[in-house]
N, C-alpha and C positions, 0 to 999 in steps of 0.2 A: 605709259599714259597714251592718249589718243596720238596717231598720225603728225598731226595737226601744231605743229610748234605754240608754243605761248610766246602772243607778243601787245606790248602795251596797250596799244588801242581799236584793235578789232576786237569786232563781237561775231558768235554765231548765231547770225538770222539770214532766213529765207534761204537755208539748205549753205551757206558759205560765208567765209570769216569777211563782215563788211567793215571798214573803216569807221571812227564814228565822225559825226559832223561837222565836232570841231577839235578833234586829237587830242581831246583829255585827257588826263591821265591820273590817280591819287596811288599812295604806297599801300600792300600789303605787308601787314609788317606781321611779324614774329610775335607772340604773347610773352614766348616763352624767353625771351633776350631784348625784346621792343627794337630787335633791331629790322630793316627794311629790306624786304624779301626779294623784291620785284615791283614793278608797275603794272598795275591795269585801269582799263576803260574807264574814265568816267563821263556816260553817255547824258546829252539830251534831251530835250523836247526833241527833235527834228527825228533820236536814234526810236525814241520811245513809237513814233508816229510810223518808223520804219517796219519796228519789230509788230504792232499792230496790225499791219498794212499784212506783213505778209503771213501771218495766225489767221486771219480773216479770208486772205487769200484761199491759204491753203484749204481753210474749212469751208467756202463755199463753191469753189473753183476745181477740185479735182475729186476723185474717188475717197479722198481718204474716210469719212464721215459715214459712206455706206456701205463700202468693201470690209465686210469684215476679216474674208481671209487675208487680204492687204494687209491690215493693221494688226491679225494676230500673228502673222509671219514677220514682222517687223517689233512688234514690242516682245517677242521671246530671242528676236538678232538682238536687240539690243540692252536685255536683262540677260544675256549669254555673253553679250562685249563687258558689260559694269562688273560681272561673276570675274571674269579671266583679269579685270583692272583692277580687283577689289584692294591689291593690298597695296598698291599705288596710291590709289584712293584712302585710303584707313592712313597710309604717314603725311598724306596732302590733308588732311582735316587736322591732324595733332602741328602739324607747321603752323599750318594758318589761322587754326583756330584752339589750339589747346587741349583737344579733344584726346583722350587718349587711349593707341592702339587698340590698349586691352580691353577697353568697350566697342570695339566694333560688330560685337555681333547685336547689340540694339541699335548703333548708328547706325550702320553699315549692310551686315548682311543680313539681317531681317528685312529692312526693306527691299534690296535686291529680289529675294526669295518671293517677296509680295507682290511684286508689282505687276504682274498679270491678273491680279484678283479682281473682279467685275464687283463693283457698288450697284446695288439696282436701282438705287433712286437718283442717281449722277446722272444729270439731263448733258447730250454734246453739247457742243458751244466752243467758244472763244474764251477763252480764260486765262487770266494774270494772276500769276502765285507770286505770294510774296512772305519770304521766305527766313528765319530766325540766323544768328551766327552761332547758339547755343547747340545746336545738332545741325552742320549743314548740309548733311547730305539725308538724314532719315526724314525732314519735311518733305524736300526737296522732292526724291523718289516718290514717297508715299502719293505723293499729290500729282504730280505729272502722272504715274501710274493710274491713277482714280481719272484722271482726266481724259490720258490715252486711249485708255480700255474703251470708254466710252464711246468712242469716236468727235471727239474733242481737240482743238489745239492749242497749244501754251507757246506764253511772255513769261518765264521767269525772268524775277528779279527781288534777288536776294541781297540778304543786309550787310552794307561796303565792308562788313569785319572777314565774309564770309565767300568776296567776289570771286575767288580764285576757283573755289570747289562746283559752284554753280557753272563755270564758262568749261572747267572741266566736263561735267556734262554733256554742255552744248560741245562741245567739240567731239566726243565719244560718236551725239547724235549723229554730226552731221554725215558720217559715213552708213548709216544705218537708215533710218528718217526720212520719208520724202521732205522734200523742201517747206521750209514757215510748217512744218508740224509742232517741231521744237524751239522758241529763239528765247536767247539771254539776253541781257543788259542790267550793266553794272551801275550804279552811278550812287553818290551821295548826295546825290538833290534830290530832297525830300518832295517836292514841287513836282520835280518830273515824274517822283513815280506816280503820287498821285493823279497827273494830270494823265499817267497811263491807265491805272485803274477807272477813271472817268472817261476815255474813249467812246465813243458811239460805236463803234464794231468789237469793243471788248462784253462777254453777254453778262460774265461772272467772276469771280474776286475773292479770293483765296488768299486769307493771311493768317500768320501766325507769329507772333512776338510780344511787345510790351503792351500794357492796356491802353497807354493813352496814346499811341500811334493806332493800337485795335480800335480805340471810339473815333477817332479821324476818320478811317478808312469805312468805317460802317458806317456814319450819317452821308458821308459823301457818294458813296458807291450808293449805298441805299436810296438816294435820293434821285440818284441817276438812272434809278430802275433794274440793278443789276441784282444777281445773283449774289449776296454776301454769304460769308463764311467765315468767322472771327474767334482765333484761339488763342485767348490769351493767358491762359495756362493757371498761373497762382497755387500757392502752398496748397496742401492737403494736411492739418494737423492730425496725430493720430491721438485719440483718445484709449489710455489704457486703464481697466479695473483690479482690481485685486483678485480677480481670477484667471489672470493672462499670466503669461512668460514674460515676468517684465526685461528682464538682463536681454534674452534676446530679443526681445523687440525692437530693445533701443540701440542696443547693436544692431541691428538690422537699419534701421534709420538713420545710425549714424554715417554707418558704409555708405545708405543713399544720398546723401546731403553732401559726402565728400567727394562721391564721385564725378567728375570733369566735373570738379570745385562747386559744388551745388548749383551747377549752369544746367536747370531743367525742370520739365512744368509736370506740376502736381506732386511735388516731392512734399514730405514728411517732415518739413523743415522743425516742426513743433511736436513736443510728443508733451500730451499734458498728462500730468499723475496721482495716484492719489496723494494725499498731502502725506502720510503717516511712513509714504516709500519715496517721498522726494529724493533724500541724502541717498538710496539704494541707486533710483535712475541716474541721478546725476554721477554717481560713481561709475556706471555702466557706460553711460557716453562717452566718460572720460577714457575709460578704458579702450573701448573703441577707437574713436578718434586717433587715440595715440599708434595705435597699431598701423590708421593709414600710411602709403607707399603715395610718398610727395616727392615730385621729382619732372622728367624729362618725358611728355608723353609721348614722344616714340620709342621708350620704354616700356617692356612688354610687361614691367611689373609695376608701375605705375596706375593709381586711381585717382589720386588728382594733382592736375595740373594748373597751370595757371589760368585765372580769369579771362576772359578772350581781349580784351581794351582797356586801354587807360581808365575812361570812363568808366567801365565795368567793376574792376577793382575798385574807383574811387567812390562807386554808388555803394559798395558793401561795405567799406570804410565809414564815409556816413551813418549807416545803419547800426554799425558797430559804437558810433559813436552817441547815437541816440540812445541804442540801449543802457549805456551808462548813464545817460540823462533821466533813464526811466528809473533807475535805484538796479537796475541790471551787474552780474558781475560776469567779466571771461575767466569761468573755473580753470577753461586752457584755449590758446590762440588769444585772439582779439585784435593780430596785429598783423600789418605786411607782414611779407619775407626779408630780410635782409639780402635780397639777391636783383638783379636787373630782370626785367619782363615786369607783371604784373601780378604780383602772385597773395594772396591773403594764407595764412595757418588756417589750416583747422579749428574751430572753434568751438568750444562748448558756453552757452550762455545759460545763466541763473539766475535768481533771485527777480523776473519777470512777473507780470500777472496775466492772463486773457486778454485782459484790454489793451495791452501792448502794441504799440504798432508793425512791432519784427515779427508779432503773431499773426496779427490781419495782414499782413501785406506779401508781396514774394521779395526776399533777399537776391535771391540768384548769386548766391556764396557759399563756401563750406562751413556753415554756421549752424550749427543744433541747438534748439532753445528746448529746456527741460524746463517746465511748470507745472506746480503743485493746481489741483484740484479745489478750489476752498470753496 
């Protein structure tokens, strides 16, 4: 990992690990045992006003913004430092967040790979990312990457499931980075981040996670004049005919749905079918599903791990439970795991219609719903 020891309540802003204001601190904890990993940061108003202070700095106050050689000598140091930490990196995201190993080349080193790539309509500026625990490091890059190139500088601040991999980051940067190009802060005060994204020296606003944290931050941010950016992800059902591949398709979607426990946006959570080949999909799912590798994501053969939080588990719990309320059945799974952490089976759900709400909405669980076409 970085230089830079981990310790509870410093953050990386303005180029050095600062204290925060009032030596907060909440657990990162394990998914995968719910046991408590470590301590970190939790910053803020005063850390947020700090990490501001010095993004603004850095962006109006030194070269970084017009020097292009500067900042391309620097963001290829520091996609050369994240390349040589990657697999440090890939077992700090399956700890902290569930994520596991054997997907790191979409978490992980795709973005890495990326992050030099210029967006041409990405205006510089000052900008607050804020950032999911469902991938915490493929937001994360992508977006600092889109911001850096530009001659930009970033606040992350990522979601408290996920604080550990983001101060990671920030610590890689601070040896890389001129100072306040990069700063983190961790906090679970919903209050403070926002009051960070409402900043007068922040220009633009960068999020991505649940919808109804996305509709806060968009009327707010928006209303402040900034730059919004809001991805809040949601199922993509697939619709299949009678002249597709149905077995693999649904194979194929089942794999996606299982994989880091269907923690991911625009997944195939629904595959709807013709009515005449229901019994054939649903037997395809099943099939599938069963085959997943459920277990320890730093596990190299592992595809799904567990839910990243209590909460998280408990929300697909629900959902599971509504679907039985709708006339739903779980052909297979339907239930935790009998094991500590937070973990749901695999699931295959039937007997659904369109109108469902496990169809309109995102689960973010390994839940496959197969419905007939009628």
């Amino acid at each position: 990992m970085s230089k830079h020891a981990r310790s509870a309540a410093v953050l990386p802003v303005d180029g050095v690990e600062q204290a925060t204001a009032e030596e907060r601190t909440f657990p990162a904890v394990n998914p995968a045992d719910g046991e408590v990993l470590w301590q970190v940061p939790d910053a803020g108003l005063a850390d947020m006003d700090a990490a501001a202070a010095a993004a603004r700095r850095a962006f109006m106050e030194t070269t970084w913004s017009t020097d292009t050689a500067l900042r391309a000598d620097a963001i290829r140091r520091l996609q050369a430092a994240l390349a040589d930490r990657s697999d440090d990196l890939a077992l700090l995201a399956a700890t902290e967040t569930g994520v596991p190993v054997a997907l790191r080349a979409d978490h992980l080193d795709a973005p890495i790979a990326q992050l030099r790539v210029r967006h041409p309509d990405q205006q510089a500026g000052v900008a607050v990312v804020l950032t999911p625990a469902t991938s915490p490091f493929a937001v994360a890059i992508a977006e600092i990457g889109r911001m850096l190139v530009a001659g930009g500088t970033v606040v992350l601040k990522p979601a408290p499931e996920a604080a550990s991999a983001a101060l990671e980051l920030g610590r890689i940067a601070l040896d890389i980075l001129p100072r306040g190009v990069l700063n983190v802060v961790t906090t679970r005060d919903v209050d403070a981040a926002i009051a960070l994204a409402l900043d007068p020296r922040v220009d633009e606003v960068s999020f991505t996670g649940s919808s109804v944290t996305g509709e806060r931050v968009l009327v707010a941010a928006g209303r402040a004049g900034k730059v919004v950016r809001v991805d809040v992800g949601g199922q993509v059902p697939l619709q299949l005919t009678d002249d597709d591949d149905l077995a693999s398709l649904v194979s194929a979607a089942a794999l996606a749905v299982a994989a880091n426990a269907g923690q991911g946006c625009r997944l195939p959570s629904t595959v709807v079918v013709p009515e005449h080949r229901y019994d054939e999909a649903l037997a395809a799912a099943v099939a599938a599903m069963e085959q997943v590798a459920v277990g320890d994501p730093a596990d190299d053969s592992t595809l799904c791990g567990p839910v990243r939080s209590r909460v998280g588990r408990d929300r697909v719990l629900r959902y599971l439970a509504l679907a039985r309320a709708e006339g739903g059945e779980a052909v297979l799974g339907g239930q935790p795991l009998d094991r500590a952490g937070w973990w749901v089976a695999p699931t295959v759900i039937g007997g659904l219609t369109t109108n469902s709400r496990l169809v309109r909405e995102e689960l973010l669980g390994p839940v496959l719903m197969v419905v007939p076409d009628k």
